[in-house]
N, C-alpha and C positions, 0 to 999 in steps of 0.2 A: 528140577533139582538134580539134573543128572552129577553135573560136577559140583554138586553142594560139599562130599567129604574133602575135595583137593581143597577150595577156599577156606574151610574150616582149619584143616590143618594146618594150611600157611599161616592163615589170621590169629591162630591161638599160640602158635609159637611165639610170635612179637607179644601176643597178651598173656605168656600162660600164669602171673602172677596174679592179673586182678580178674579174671577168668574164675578162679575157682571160687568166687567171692557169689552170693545171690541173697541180694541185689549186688551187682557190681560195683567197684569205684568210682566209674565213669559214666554209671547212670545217676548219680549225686540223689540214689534214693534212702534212707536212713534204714527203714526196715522191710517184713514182709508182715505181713499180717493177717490173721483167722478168729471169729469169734466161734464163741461156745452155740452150739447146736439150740440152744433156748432164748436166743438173740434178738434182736430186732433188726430186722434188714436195715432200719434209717438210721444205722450207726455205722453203714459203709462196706459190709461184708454181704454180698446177694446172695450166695448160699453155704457160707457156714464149710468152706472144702477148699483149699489150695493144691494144687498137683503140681510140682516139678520134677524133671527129667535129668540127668548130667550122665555124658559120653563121657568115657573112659576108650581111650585111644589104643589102637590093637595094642601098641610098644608097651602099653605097661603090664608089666606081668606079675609085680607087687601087689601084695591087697592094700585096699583103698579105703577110707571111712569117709561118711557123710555126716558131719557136726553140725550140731545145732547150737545155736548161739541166744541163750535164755529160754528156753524149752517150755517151763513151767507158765503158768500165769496165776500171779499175786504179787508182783513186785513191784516196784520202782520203773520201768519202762510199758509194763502192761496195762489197760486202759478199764479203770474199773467202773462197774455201773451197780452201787448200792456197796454189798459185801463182796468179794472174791468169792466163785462157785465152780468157777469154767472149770471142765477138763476137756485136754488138748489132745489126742493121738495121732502120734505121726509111725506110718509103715515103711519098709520098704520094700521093694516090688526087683524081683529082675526076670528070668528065663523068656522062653518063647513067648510072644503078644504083648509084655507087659507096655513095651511103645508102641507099636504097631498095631494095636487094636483100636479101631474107632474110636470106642468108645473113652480109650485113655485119652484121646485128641481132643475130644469134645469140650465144649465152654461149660454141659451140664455134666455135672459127678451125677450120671445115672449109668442104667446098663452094666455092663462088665469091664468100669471105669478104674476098676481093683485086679487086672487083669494082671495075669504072670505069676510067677510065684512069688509067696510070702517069706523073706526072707529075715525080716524082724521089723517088731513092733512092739511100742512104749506106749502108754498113755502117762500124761503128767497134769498133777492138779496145782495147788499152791503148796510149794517147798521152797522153802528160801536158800536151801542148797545147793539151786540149779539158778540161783535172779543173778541176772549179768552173768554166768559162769555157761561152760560149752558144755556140751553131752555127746559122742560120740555114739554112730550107730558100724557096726560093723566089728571085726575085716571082712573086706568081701572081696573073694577072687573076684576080679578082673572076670574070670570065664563066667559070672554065676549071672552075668548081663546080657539083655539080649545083643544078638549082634545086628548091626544095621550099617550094610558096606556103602548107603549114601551117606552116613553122616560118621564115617572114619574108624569106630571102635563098635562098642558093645555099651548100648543102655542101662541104667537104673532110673527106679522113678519112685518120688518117697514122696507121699499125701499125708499132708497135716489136717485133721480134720476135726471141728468142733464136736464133740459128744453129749456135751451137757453142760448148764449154765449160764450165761446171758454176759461175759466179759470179752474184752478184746485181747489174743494173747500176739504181741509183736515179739518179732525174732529173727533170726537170717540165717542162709547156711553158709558153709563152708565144703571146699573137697578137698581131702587131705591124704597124704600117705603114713601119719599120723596120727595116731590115737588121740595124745596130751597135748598135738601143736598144732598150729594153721600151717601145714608144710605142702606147698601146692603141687598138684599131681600134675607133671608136662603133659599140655597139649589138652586136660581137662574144660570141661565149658558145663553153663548148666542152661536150661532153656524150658521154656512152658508156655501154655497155649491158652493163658487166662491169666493175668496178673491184677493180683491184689497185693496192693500196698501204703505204708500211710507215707504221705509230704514231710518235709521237715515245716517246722512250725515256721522257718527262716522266712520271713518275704522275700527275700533276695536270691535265694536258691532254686535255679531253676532244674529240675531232674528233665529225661527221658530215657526212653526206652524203645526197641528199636525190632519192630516185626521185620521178617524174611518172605520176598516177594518172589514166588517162583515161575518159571516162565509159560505155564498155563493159567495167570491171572491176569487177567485184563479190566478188574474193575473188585474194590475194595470195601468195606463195608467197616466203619470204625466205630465202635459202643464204651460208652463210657458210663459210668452208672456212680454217684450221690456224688458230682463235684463238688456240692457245695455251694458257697458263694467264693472261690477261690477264683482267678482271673484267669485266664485262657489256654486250652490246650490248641495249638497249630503242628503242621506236619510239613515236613521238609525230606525230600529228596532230590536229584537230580534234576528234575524235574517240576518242582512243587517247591515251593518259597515263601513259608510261614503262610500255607490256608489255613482258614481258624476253620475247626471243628466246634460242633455242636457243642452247648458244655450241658450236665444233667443238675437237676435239683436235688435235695434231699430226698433220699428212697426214690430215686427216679434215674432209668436209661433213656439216653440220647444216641441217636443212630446218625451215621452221614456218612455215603458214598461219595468215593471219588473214583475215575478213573487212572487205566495205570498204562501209560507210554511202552513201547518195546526196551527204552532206556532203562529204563527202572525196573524189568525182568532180572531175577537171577543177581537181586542184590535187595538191601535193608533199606526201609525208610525211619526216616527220626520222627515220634511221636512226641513233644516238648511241650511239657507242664511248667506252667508262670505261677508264681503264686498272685496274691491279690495285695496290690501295694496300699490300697487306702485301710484296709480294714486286716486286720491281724487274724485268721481264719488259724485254729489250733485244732491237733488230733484231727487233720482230713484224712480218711481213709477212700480210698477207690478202687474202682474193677476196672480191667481194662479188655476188650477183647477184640479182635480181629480176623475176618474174614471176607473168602473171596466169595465170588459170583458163584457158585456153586454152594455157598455156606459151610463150608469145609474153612477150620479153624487155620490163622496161619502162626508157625511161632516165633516166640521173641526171644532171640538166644542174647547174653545178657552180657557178651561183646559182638557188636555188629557184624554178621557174615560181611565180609567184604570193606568192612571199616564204616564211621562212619559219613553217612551220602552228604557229597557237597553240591550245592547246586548248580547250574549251569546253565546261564539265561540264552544260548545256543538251541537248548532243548526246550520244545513250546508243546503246551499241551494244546490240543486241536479239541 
């Protein structure tokens, strides 16, 4: 990852519009999604804890918010199971470790995975104040992030976490400079090391999402957890040309390694989700995760390091 902040900042300046979006535009994913901490895992969520990260680029020296887009869960896009119960809490994290610490990288919310300082925190139950409406967490100097001169600026990292109750709360963020508007911060990106998120119900819609392969990986390890009966996740890079990936059942992870070319060092591969054409599969929720041969998490920043990988039947895996 040595020149990971130069391609970042090239790459975000052409995107810095659908960049500050998570899920992105061009991941054609509709939300992100967390249940309540009293949940059943066979509803798609393995444990109840989301983490994302988003850089803030040295230039900016305006304060920044991080918006939540339907916060609450009891509405009209949130996935109920009996009555509404869930409460939701999301924090946010910046100074020293709060990226940089293992344990924030990790797939498991254990350890010192709340690392950095606390710089605010909401919990939210059912308010119909907040259903389809934004919530604004911040201002936050620019300075109050950690800095990380691979990856161009200074981090925050804001964890929504189930607390209690047994509902699914879907939402998405935004980065903004801000408060009242979706006003995009130049050069902003958001990225994470464990994605949960639901499909559009669309059969037709196919999302992806797209990990960062750095150049001491030479072999990948992809887990995907309650596909469903939904149709095929495959992977594409430079190198790789629609492999299908393992898919999971209900309440269940699927594992499959592949290896990774010198070509495909020090740039993103496309993970591409189909849905299922014969059967209408609705509210699919999934985990996604990714890792190298060492087990060390890789992430998925949510426009492609590097744009996204085209293939190139030149390049042969051995």
């Amino acid at each position: 990852m040595k020149y990971l902040w130069i391609i970042l900042n090239i790459l975000i300046t052409a995107h810095q519009v659908f960049s500050q979006a998570a899920p992105a535009v061009d991941e054609n994913i509709p939300y992100l999604m967390t249940f309540g901490g009293n949940s059943s895992t066979s509803w798609g969520d393995d444990d109840f804890c989301q983490i994302f990260f988003c850089v803030i680029p040295s230039s900016q020296k305006d304060p920044v918010y991080i918006r939540v887009y339907d916060p609450d869960t009891g509405g009209e896009l949130d996935e109920l199971k009996g009555d509404f119960n869930t409460t939701i809490n999301y924090s946010v994290y910046g100074g020293k470790s709060c990226w940089s610490d293992t344990s924030a990288q990790s797939i498991h919310p254990t350890g010192n995975y709340k690392s950095g300082i606390l710089l605010s925190s909401r919990s939210f139950g059912t308010d119909l104040k907040f259903d389809k409406k934004w919530y604004s967490f911040g201002p936050f100097n620019p300075s109050e992030g950690e800095y990380a001169e691979k990856l161009g600026g200074r981090v925050f990292k804001i964890i929504a976490r189930g607390i209690s109750g047994d509902d699914g709360n879907i939402y998405k963020y935004f980065l903004s400079t801000s408060a009242t508007e979706n006003v995009p911060v130049e050069g902003g990106n958001f990225f994470t090391y464990k994605y949960h998120f639901r499909l559009s119900d669309n059969q037709n819609h196919v999302c992806q999402i797209y990990p960062y392969v750095d150049d001491k990986t030479i072999s990948i390890e992809i887990s995907n957890f309650d596909w469903d009966n939904d149709e095929l996740i495959r992977i594409f890079s430079v190198a790789k040309n629609g492999l299908l990936c393992d898919v999971s059942g209900e309440n269940d992870w699927k594992v499959k390694q592949f290896p990774i070319v010198s070509a495909e060092k020090n740039s993103s591969i496309e993970i591409q989700f189909t849905k299922n054409q014969k059967t209408q599969v609705k509210n699919n929720n999934v985990v996604v995760a990714v890792r190298n041969q060492y087990g060390i998490s890789l992430p998925f920043f949510v426009i492609p390091i590097g744009g996204v990988p085209v293939y190139s039947p030149k390049i042969r895996m051995k």
